[in-house]
LUMVO-779330 format. One record per residue (C-alpha): residue in three letters; x, y, z. Coordinates in Angstrom, 1 decimal. Layout:
LUMVO-779330
  type      xx      yy      zz
   ALA       X       Y       Z
...
//
This chain:
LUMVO-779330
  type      xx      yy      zz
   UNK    27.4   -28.7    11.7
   UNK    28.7   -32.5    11.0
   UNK    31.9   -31.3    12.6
   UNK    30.5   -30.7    15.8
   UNK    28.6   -33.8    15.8
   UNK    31.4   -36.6    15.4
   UNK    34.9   -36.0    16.0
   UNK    37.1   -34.7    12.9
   UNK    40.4   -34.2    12.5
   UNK    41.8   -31.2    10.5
   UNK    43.2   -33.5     7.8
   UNK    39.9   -34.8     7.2
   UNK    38.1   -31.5     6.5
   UNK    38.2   -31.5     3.1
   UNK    36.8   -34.6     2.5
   UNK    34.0   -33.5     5.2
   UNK    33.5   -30.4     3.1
   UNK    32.7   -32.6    -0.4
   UNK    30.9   -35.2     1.3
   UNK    28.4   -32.6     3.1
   UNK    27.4   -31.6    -0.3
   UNK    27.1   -34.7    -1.4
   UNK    25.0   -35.3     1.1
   UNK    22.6   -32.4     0.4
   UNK    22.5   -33.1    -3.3
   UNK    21.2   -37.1    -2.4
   UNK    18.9   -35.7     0.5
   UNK    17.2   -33.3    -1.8
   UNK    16.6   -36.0    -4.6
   UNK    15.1   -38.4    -1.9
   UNK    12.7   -35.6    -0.8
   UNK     9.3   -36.3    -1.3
   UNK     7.1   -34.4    -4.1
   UNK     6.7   -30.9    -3.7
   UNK     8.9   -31.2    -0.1
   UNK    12.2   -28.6    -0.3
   UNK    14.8   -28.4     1.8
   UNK    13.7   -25.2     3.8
   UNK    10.3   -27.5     4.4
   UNK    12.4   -29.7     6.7
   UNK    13.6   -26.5     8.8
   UNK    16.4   -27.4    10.8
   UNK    16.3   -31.2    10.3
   UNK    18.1   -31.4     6.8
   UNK    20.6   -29.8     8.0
   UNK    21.1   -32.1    10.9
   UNK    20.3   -35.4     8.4
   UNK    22.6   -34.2     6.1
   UNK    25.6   -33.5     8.7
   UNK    24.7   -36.9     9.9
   UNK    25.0   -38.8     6.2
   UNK    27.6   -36.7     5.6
   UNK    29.7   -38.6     9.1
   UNK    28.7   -42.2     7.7
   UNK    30.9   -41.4     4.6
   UNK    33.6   -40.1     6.6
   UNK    33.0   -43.0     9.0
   UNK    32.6   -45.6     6.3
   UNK    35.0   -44.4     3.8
   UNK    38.6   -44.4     6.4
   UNK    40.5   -47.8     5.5
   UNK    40.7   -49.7     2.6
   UNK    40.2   -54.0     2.4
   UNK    42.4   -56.8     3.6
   UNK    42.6   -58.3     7.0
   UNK    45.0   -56.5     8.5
   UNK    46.9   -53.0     7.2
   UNK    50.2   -51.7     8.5
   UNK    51.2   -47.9     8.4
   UNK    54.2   -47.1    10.5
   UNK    53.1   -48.0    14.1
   UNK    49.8   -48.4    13.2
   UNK    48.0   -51.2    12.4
   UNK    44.4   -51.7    11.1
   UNK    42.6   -55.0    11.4
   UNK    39.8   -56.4    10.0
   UNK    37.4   -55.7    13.4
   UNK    38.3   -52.4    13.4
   UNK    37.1   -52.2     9.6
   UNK    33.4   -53.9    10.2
   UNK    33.6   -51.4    13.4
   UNK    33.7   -48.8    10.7
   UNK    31.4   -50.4     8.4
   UNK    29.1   -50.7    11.5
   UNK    29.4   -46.9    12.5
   UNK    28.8   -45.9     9.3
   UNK    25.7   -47.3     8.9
   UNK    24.0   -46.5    12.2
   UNK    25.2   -42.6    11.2
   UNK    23.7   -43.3     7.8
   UNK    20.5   -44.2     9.6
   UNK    20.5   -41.6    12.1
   UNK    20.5   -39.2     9.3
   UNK    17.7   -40.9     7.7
   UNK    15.4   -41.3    10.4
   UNK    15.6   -37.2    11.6
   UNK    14.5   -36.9     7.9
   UNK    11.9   -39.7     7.5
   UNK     8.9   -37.6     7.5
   UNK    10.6   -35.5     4.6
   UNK    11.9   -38.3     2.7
   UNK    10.2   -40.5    -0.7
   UNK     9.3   -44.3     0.6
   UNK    11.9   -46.6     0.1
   UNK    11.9   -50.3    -0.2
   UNK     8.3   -50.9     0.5
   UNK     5.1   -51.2    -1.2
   UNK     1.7   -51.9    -0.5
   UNK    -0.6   -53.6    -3.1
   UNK    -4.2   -54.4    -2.8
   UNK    -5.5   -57.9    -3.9
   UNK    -8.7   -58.6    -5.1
   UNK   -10.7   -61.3    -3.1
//
């Protein structure tokens, strides 16, 4: 499925492959109690395919400011352009499976008054 969401190239298919599962393995772990994958239906799927982009996305070119390959040249824009891709595929994944997923980064505690 995550290749017919973004645009892959066949040299990058492997990498897709590895990082799908990956994908699944850290959705599954961020499900909340008693919540499988089959519970999500057809939304894991989709999530995953979408965390599984962001890595492709985020993971293409190495540091520096600018990189030189042949006739190609990477600058540091087109690096936070990644970066920035990356993440908004990262939370696209995570928002279709919000319902499904543990809280993260919040927490509410009473206070006695």
């Amino acid at each position: 499925m995550a290749q017919s969401l973004g645009h892959v190239d066949d040299g990058q298919q492997a990498a897709l492959e590895a990082l799908c599962r990956a994908a699944e393995t850290e959705m599954t772990g961020r499900l909340r109690d008693g919540v499988s994958p089959e519970d999500c239906g057809p939304a894991f799927v989709l999530g995953c395919a979408w965390v599984a982009l962001a890595g492709l996305a985020g993971g293409q070119y190495g540091g520096g400011t600018e990189f030189t390959a042949g006739s190609v040249t990477i600058r540091e824009a087109d690096c936070v352009q990644d970066r920035e891709r990356s993440a908004a595929l990262r939370l696209q994944g995570e928002t279709v499976l919000g319902p499904y997923l543990k809280d993260r980064g919040f927490l509410f505690r009473g206070v006695e008054g």
